[in-house]
C-alpha positions as CSV (number, residue, x, y, z in Angstrom):
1,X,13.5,44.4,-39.8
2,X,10.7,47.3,-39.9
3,X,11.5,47.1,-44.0
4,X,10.8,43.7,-44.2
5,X,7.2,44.0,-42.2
6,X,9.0,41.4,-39.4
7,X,7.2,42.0,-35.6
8,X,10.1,41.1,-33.1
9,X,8.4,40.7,-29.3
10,X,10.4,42.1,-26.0
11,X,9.3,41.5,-23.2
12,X,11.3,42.8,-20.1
13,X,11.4,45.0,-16.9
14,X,14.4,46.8,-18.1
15,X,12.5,50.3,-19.6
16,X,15.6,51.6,-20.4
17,X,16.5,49.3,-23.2
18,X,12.9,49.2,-24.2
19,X,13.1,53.2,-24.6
20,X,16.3,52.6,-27.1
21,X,15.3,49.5,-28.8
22,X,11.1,49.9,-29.3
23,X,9.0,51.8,-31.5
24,X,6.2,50.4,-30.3
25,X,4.9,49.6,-26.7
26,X,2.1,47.9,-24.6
27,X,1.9,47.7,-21.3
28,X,0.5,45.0,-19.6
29,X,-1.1,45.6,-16.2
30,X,-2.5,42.5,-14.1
31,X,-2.9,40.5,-17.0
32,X,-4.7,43.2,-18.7
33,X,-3.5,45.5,-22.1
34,X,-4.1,48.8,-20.4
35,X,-1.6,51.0,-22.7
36,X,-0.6,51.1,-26.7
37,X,1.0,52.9,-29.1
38,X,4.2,54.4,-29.5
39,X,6.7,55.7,-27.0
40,X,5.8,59.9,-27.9
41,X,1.9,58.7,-28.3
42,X,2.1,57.2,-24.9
43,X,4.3,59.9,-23.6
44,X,2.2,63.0,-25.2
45,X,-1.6,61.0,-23.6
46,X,0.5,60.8,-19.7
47,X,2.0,64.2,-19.9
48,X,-1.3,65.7,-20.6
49,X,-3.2,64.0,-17.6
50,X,-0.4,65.7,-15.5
51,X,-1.5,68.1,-13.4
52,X,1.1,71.0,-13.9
53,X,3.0,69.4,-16.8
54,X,3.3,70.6,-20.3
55,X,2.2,68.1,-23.1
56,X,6.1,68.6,-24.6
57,X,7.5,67.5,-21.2
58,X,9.8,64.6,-22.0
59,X,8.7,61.6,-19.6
60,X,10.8,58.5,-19.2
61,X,9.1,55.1,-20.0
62,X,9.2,54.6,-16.6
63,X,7.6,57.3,-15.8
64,X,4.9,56.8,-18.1
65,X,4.8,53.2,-17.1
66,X,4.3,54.4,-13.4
67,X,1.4,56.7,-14.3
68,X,-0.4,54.7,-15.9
69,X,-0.5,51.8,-13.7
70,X,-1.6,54.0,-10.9
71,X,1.8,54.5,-8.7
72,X,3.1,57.9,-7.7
73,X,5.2,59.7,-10.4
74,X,7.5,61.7,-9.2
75,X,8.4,60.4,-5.3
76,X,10.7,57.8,-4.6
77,X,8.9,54.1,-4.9
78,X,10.3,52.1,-1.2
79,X,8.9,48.8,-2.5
80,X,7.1,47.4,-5.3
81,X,3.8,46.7,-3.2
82,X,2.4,48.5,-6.1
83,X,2.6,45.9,-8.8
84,X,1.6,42.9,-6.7
């Protein structure tokens, strides 16, 4: 599709298959565009803010997701109080 100039829109929870399918992502927070670009351009902006991470350090899109809508990276998330 990417040779023909076509645009296909996902939209899903699943950041796995987004990770495998995307080259481009936005991440929409409260009804809000807070994050653009692709997956490495996102990945190399969240690693850098980090404290203690390397810019190379290879964070999942959930990760990244996680960070920049403001929940912890790194500890276990109990409930999704976050999002609401």
């Amino acid at each position: 599709m990417i040779q023909r100039g076509a645009t296909i829109f996902l939209t899903t929870h699943v950041l796995e298959i987004v990770e495998r399918l995307c080259s481009h992502v936005a991440i929409i927070h409260q009804g809000r565009l807070v994050a653009d670009g692709s997956i490495e351009q996102l990945r190399a902006g969240v690693a850098s803010s980090l404290p203690g991470s390397e810019a190379n350090q290879r964070l999942t899109l959930e990760e990244i997701f996680l960070s920049i809508v403001g929940a912890p990276v790194g500890e276990p998330v109990q409930e999704l109080s976050w999002l609401i």
